[in-house]
KEDREN-901993 format. One record per residue (C-alpha): residue number from 0; residue in three letters; x negated, y negated, z negated. Coordinates in steps of 0.001 Angstrom, whole numbers, padded with zeros to 6 digits. Layout:
BEGIN
TILUM|NUM|ALA|X|Y|Z
...
end
This chain:
BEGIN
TILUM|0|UNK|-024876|-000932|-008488
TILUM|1|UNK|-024024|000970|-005489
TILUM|2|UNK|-022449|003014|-007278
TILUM|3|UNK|-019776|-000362|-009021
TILUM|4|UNK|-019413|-001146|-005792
TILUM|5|UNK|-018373|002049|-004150
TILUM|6|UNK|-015478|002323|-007605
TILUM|7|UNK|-014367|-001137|-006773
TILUM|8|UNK|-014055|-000615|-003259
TILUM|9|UNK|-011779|002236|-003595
TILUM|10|UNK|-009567|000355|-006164
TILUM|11|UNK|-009183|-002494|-004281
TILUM|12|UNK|-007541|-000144|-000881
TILUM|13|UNK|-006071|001841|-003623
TILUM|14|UNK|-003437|-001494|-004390
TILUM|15|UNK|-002974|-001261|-000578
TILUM|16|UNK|-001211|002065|-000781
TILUM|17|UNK|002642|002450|-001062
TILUM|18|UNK|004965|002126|-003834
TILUM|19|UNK|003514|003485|-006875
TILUM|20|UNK|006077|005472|-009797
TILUM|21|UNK|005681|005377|-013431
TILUM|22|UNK|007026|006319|-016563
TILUM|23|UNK|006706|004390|-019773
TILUM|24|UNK|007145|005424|-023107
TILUM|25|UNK|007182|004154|-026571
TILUM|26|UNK|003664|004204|-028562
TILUM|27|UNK|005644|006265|-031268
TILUM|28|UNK|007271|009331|-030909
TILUM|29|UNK|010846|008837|-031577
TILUM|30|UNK|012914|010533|-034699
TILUM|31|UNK|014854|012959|-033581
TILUM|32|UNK|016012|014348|-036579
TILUM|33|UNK|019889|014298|-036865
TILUM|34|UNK|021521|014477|-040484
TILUM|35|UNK|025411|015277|-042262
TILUM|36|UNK|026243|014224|-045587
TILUM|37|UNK|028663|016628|-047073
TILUM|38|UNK|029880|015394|-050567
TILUM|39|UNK|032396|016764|-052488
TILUM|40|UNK|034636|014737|-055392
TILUM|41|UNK|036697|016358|-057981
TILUM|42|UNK|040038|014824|-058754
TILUM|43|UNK|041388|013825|-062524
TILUM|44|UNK|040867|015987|-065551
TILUM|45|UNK|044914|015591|-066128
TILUM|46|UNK|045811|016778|-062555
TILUM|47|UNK|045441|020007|-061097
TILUM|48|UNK|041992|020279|-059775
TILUM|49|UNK|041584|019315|-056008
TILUM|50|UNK|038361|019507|-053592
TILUM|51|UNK|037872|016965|-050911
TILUM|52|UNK|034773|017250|-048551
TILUM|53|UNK|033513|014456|-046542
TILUM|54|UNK|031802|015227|-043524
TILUM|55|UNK|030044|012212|-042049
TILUM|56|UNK|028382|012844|-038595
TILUM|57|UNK|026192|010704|-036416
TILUM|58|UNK|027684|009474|-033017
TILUM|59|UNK|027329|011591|-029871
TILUM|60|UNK|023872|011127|-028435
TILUM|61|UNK|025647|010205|-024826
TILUM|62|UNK|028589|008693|-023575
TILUM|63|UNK|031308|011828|-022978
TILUM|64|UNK|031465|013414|-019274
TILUM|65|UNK|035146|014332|-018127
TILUM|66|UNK|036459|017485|-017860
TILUM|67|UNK|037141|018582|-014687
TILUM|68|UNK|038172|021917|-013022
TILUM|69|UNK|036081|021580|-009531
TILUM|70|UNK|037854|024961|-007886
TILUM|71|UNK|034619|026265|-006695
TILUM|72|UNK|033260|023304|-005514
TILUM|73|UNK|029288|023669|-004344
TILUM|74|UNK|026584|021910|-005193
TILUM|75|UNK|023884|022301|-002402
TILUM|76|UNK|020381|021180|-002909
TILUM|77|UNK|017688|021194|-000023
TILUM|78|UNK|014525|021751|-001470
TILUM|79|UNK|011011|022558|-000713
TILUM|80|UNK|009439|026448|-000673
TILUM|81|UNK|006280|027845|-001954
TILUM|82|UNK|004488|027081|001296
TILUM|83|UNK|003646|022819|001273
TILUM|84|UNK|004632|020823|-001698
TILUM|85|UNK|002712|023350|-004020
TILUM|86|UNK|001192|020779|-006438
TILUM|87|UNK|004714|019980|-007845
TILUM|88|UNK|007187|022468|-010305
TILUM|89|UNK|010189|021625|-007548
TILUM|90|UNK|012972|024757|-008415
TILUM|91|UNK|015831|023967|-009390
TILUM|92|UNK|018435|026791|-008629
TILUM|93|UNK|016883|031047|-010102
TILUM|94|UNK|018682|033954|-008628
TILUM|95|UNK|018925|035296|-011870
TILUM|96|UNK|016856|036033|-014924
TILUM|97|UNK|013038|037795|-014613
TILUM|98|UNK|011506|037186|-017763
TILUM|99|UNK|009822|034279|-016399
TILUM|100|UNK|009836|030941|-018998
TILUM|101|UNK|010729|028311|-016683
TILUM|102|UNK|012606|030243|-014495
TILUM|103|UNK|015057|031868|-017288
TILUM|104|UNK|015677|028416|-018540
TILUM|105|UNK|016860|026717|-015065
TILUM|106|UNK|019250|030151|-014799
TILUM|107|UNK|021034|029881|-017779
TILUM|108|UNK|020894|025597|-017414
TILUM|109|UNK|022847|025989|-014459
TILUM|110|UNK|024990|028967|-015561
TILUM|111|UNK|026848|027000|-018129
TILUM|112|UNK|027547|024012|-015572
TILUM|113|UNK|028551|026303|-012838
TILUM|114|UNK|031052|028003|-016395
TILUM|115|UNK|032215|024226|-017339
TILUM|116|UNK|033049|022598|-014111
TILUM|117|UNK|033933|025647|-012572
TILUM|118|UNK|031153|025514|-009863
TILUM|119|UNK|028291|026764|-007737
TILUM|120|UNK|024705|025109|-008054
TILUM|121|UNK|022424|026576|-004937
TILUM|122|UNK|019439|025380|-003227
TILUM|123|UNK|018085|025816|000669
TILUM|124|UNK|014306|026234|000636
TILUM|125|UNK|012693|025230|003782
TILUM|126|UNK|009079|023855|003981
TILUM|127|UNK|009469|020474|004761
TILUM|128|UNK|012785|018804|003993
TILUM|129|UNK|010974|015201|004727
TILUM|130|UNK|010255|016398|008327
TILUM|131|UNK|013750|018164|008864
TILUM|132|UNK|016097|015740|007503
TILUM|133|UNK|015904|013600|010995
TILUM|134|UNK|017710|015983|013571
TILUM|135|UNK|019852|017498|010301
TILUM|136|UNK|021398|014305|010127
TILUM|137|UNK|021550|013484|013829
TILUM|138|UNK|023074|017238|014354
TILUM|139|UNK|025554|016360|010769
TILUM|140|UNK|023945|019776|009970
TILUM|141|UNK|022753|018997|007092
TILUM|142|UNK|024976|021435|004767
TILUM|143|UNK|023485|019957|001267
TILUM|144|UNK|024908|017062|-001027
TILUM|145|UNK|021436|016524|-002240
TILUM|146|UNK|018205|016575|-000208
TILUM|147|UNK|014580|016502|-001976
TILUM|148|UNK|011960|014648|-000588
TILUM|149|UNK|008499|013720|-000503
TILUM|150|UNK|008458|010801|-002638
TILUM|151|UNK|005989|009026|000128
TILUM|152|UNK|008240|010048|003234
TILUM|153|UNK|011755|008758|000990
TILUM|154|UNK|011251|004549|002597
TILUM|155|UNK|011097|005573|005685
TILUM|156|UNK|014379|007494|005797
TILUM|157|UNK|016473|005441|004199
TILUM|158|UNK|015191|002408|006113
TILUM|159|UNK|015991|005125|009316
TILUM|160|UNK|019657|004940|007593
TILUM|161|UNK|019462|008477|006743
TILUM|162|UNK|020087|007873|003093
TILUM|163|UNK|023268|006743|001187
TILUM|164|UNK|022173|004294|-002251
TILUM|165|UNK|023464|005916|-005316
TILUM|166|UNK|025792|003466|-006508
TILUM|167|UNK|028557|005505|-004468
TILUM|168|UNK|028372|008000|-007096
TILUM|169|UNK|030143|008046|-010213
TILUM|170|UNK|029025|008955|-013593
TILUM|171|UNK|025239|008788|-013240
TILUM|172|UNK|023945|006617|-015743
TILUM|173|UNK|020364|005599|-014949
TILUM|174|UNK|019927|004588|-018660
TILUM|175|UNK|020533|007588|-020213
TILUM|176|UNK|016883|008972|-021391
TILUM|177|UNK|017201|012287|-019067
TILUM|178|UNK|016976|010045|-016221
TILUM|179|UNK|013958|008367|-015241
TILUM|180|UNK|014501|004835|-014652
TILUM|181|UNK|011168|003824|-014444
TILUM|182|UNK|009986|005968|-011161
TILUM|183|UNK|013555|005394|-009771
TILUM|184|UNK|013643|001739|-010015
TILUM|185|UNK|010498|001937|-007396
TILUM|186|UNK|013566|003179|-004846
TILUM|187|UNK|015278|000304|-005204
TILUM|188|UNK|016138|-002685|-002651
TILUM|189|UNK|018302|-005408|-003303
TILUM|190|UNK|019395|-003612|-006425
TILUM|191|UNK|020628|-000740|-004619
TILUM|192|UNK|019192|002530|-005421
TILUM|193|UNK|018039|004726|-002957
TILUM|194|UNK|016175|007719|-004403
TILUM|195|UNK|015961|008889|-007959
TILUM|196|UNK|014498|011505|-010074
TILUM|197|UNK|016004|012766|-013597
TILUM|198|UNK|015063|015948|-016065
TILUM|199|UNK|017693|018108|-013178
TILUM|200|UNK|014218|018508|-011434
TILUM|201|UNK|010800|018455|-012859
TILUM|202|UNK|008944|017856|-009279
TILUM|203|UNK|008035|014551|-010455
TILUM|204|UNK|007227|014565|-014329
TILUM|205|UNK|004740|017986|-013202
TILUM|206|UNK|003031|015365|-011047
TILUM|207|UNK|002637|012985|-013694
TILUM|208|UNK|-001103|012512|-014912
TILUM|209|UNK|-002568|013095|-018062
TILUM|210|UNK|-005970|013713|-019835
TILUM|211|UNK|-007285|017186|-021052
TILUM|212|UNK|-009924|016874|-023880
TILUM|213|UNK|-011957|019629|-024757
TILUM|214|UNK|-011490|020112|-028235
TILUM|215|UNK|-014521|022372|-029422
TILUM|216|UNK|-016887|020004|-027581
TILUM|217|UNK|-015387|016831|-029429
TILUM|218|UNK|-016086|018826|-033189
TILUM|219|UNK|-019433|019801|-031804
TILUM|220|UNK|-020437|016393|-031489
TILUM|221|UNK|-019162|015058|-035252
TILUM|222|UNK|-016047|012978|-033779
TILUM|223|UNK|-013578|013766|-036149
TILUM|224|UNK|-010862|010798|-035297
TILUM|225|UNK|-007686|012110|-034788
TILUM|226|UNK|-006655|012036|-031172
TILUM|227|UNK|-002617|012773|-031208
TILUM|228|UNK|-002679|010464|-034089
TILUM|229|UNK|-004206|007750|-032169
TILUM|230|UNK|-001946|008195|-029833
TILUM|231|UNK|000788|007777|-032133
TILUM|232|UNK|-000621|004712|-033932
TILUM|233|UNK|-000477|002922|-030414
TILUM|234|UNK|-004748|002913|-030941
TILUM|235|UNK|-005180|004960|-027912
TILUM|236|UNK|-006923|002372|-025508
TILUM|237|UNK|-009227|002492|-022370
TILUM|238|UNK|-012057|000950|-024224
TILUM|239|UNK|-011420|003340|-027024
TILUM|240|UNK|-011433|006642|-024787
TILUM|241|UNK|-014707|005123|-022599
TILUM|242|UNK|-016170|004699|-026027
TILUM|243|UNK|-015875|008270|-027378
TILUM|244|UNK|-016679|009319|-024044
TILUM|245|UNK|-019945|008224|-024314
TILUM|246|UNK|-020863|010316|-026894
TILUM|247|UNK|-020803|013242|-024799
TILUM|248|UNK|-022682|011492|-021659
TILUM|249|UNK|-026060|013554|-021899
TILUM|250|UNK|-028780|014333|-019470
TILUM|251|UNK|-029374|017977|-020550
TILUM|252|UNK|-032215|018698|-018429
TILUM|253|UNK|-034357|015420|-018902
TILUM|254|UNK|-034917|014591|-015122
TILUM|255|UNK|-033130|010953|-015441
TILUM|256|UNK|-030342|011874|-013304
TILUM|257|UNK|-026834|012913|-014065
TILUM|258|UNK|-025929|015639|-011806
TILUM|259|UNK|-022813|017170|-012282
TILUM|260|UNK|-024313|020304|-011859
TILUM|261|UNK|-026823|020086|-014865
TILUM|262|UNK|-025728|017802|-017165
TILUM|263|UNK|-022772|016701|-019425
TILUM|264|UNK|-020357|013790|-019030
TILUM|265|UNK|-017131|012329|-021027
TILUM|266|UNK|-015009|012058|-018367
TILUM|267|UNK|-014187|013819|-014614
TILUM|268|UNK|-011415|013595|-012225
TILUM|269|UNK|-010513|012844|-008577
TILUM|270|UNK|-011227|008625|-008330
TILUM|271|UNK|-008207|007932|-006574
TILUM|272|UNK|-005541|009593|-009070
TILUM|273|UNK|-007821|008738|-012175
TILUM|274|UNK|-008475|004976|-011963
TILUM|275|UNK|-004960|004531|-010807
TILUM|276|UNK|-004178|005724|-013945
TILUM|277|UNK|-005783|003388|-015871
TILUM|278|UNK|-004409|000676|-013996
TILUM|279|UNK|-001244|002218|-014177
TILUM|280|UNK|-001708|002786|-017858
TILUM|281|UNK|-002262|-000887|-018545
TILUM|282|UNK|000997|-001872|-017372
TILUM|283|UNK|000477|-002719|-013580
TILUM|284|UNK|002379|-002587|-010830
TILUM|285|UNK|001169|-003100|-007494
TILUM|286|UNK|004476|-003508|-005821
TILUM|287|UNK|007229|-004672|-007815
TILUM|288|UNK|011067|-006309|-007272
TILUM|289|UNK|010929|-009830|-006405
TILUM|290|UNK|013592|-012488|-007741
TILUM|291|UNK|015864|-011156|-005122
TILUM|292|UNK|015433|-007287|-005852
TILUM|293|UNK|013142|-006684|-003356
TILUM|294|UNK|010048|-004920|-002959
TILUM|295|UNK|006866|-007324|-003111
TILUM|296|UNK|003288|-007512|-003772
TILUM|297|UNK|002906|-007892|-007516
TILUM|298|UNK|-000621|-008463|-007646
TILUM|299|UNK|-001410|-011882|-006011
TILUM|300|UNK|-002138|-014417|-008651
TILUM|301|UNK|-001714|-012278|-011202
TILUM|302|UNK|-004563|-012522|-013789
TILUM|303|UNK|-003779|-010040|-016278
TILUM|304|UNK|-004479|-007246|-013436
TILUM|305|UNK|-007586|-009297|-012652
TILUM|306|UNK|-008994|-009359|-015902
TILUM|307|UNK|-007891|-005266|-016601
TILUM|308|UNK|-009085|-004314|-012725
TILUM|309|UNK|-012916|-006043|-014210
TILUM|310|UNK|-012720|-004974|-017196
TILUM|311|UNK|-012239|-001228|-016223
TILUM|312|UNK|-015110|-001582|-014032
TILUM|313|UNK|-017496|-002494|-015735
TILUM|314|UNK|-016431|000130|-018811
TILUM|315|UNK|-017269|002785|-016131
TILUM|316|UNK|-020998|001044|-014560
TILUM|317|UNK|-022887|003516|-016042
TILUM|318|UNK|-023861|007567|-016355
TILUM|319|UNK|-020853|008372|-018723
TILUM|320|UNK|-017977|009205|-016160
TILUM|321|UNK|-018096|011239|-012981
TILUM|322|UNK|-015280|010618|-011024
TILUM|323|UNK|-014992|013373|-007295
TILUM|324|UNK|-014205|011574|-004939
TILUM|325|UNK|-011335|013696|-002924
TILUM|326|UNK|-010692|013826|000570
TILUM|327|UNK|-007459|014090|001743
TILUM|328|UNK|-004800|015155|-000520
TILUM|329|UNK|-004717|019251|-000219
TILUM|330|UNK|-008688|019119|-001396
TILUM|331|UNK|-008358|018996|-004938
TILUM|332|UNK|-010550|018210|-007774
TILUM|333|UNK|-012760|021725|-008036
TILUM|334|UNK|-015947|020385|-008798
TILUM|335|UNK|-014838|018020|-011800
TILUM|336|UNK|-012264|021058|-012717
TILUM|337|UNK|-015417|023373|-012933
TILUM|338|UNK|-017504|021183|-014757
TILUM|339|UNK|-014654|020964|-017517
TILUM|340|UNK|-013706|024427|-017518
TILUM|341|UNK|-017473|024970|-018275
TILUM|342|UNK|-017630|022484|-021061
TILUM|343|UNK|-019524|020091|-019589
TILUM|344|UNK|-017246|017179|-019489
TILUM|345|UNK|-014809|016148|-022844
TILUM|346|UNK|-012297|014275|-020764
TILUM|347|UNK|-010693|015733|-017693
TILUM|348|UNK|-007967|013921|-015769
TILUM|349|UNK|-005479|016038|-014179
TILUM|350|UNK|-001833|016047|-013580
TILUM|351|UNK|000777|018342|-015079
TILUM|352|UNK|001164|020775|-012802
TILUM|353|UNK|-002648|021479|-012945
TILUM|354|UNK|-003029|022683|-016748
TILUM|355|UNK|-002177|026453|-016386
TILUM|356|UNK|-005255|025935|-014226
TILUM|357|UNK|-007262|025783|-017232
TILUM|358|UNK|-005602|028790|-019126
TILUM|359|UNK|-008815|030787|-018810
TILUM|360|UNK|-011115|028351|-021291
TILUM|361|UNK|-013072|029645|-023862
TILUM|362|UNK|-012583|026315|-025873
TILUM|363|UNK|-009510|024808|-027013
TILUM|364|UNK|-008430|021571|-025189
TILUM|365|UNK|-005224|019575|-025811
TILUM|366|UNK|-003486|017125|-023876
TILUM|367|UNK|-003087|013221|-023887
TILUM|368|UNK|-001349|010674|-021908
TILUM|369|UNK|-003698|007771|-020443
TILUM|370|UNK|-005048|005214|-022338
TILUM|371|UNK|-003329|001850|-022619
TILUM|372|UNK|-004888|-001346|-021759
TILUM|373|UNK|-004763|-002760|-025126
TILUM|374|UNK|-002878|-002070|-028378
TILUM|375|UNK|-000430|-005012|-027734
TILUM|376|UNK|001401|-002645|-025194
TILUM|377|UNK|004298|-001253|-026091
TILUM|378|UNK|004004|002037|-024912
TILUM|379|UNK|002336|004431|-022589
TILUM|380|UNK|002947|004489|-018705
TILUM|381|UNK|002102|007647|-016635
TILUM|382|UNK|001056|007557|-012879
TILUM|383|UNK|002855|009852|-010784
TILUM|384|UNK|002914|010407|-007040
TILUM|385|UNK|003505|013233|-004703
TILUM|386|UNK|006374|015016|-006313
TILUM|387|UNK|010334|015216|-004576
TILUM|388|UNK|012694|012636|-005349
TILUM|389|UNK|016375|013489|-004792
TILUM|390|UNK|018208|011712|-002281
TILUM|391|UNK|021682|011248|-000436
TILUM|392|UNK|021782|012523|003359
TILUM|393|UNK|024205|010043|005109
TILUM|394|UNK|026594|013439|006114
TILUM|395|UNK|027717|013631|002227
TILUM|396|UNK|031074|013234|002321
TILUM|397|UNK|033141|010881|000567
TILUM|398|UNK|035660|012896|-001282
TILUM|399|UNK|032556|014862|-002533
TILUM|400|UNK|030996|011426|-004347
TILUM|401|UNK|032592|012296|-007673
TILUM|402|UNK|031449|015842|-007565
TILUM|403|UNK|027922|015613|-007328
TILUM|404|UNK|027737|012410|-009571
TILUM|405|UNK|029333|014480|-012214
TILUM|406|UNK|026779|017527|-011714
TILUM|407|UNK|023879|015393|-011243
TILUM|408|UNK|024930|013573|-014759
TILUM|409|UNK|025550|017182|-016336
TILUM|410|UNK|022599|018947|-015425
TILUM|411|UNK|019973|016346|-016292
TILUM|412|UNK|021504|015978|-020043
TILUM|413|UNK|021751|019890|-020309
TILUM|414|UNK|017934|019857|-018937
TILUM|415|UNK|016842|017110|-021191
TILUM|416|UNK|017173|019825|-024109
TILUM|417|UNK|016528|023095|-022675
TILUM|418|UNK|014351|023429|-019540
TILUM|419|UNK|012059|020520|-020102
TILUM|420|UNK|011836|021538|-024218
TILUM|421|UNK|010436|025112|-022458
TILUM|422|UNK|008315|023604|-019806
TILUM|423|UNK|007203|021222|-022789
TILUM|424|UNK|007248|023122|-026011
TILUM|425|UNK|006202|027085|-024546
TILUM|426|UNK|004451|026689|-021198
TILUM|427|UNK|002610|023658|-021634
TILUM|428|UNK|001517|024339|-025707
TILUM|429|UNK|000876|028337|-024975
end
């Protein structure tokens, strides 16, 4: 019982803590096949033979950007180094090509908008943009059009009036799938936008989280369900993971106590990041616009997040989850990563960022979003918190507006189908 109590205790100060992002997708994958008919007719037997061949394409996928000739124009991004926002992917400008995956990708991304707006796309990397951007702005020393910044620190600047909203920009179109509107609309105040994140950067989606499952383990013990598929099927539920879980809950040495040391469990991860999932996986949203567009506390009276927050309680009263608690953010999840990497846990939470981590595994493990509440939901939402959202320092100047929309626009659609197909399709699978 202490034990229930300690769980809820932390979930209920967990609905305490600042805006929370997400990102929701449908229960399906969606088609992305793309087709042309060709057919070709043969005219009348009497008249000289003709060929006609009609070509019938689909639509463009998104609304057409202008062309525009920007004379050299840069586009400046501040951005974080190597040396404090570690647990996010944050680059977004390469010096040039190095073999490197991710890196080749975001080189030749930006090559052909720097060739077809006739441009130059360069970042500033300094440790902490969040901590700089006050005497930047007071100096007007900013020299950036686009600052990235904690996602935590982001309120406090813009409510500082450090931070332009993003309607002054033309051209971005928040609705477009290559931006997320889901974790931006959490930066919004009286329907003005103040922060935003799209596929231009993958800070955020790398600190999105997700479940590993250890795939030998899960044949060893005769489960033989499908897991992408229920994933697919919209099956993939809280109740339905806690119950395959416990098939792998096991005291191995017989002393009636699951240590993590000795024994086997279905399911580790830091308590604060993976319980926030599952709330955040059933749909809830602990602050959320008012009538008015205006942050508010969501929860109060709300008895769908009563009934889930109970429910996923008492799912997890008992010896078939181990969840670390972490302290403080920089401390990680080591012992639940260990216990994983040494097959003695099916489930691990973890975010993106994290899986290389778990390169070195002698089993095979694949990777899942959270569980849904129940199979009513449409789709699946993703917690995500501590990556850089891009902002708009207050020294951006107006006749440069059109510009950087443009760019911005331009390099999350060319992203959408190259660098995030390599971080997703080569880096992540391999």
């Amino acid at each position: 019982m202490k034990k229930l109590i300690r769980i809820a205790s932390l979930m209920l100060a967990m609905l305490m803590l600042a805006t929370t992002a997400v990102a929701c997708g449908n229960a399906k994958a969606p088609d992305t096949t793309t087709a042309a008919t060709t057919a070709a007719t043969t005219g009348d037997a009497a008249d000289t033979t003709t060929a006609a061949t009609e070509v019938t394409t689909e639509a463009p996928k998104y609304p057409a950007l202008p062309e525009k000739n920007m004379n050299g124009f840069e586009m400046r991004f501040l951005n974080y180094d190597d040396s404090y926002l570690t647990w996010a992917v944050n680059q977004l400008d390469a010096e040039g090509m190095n073999g490197d995956l991710l890196n080749d990708a975001i080189y030749e991304r930006n090559a052909r908008v720097e060739e077809t707006y006739n441009c130059v796309i360069s970042e500033t990397l300094i440790a902490r943009p969040d901590s700089e951007l006050t005497a930047l702005v007071q100096s007007g020393d900013v020299n950036a059009e686009i600052v990235m910044l904690y996602d935590e620190q982001v309120v406090n600047h813009y409510t500082a009036g450090r931070l332009l909203t993003w309607d002054v920009l033309s051209y971005v179109d928040f609705e477009q799938p290559y931006w997320s509107w889901d974790a931006t609309q959490t930066f919004n105040i009286g329907d003005k936008t103040f922060a935003a994140t799209g596929d231009f950067s993958l800070s955020q989606s790398t600190r999105s989280f997700v479940l590993l499952f250890n795939k030998n383990m899960y044949s060893e013990l005769g489960l033989t369900e499908d897991m992408y598929q229920l994933v697919r099927d919209g099956k993939w539920t809280t109740e339905k993971m806690v119950a395959i879980a416990e098939h792998a809950a096991h005291d191995l040495n017989g002393d009636g106590a699951m240590k993590i040391e000795d024994d086997r469990f279905g399911i580790t991860g830091a308590i604060k990041l993976y319980f926030g999932s599952l709330v955040t996986g059933a749909g809830i949203k602990y602050i959320d616009l008012n009538g008015e567009g205006n942050p508010a506390f969501a929860l109060a009276g709300n008895e769908y997040a009563a009934t889930v927050l109970s429910d996923i309680l008492a799912m997890h009263n008992g010896n078939h989850v181990y969840v670390q608690i972490v302290d403080g953010i920089h401390s990680g999840s080591n012992e639940s990563k260990t216990a994983f990497t040494n097959n003695q846990t099916l489930f691990q939470g973890t975010s993106m960022k994290a899986i290389p981590n778990y390169r070195d595994m002698s089993s095979d493990i694949g990777i899942l979003p959270f569980p849904k509440y129940s199979e009513d939901q449409e789709g699946y939402c993703a917690l995500t918190s501590g990556g850089a959202m891009a902002a708009i320092p207050t020294t951006l100047s107006e006749d440069s507006f059109e510009n950087v929309g443009l760019l911005l626009e331009a390099l999350s659609r060319d992203s959408h189908e190259s660098v995030v197909d390599v971080y997703k399709e080569t880096m992540l699978k391999s």
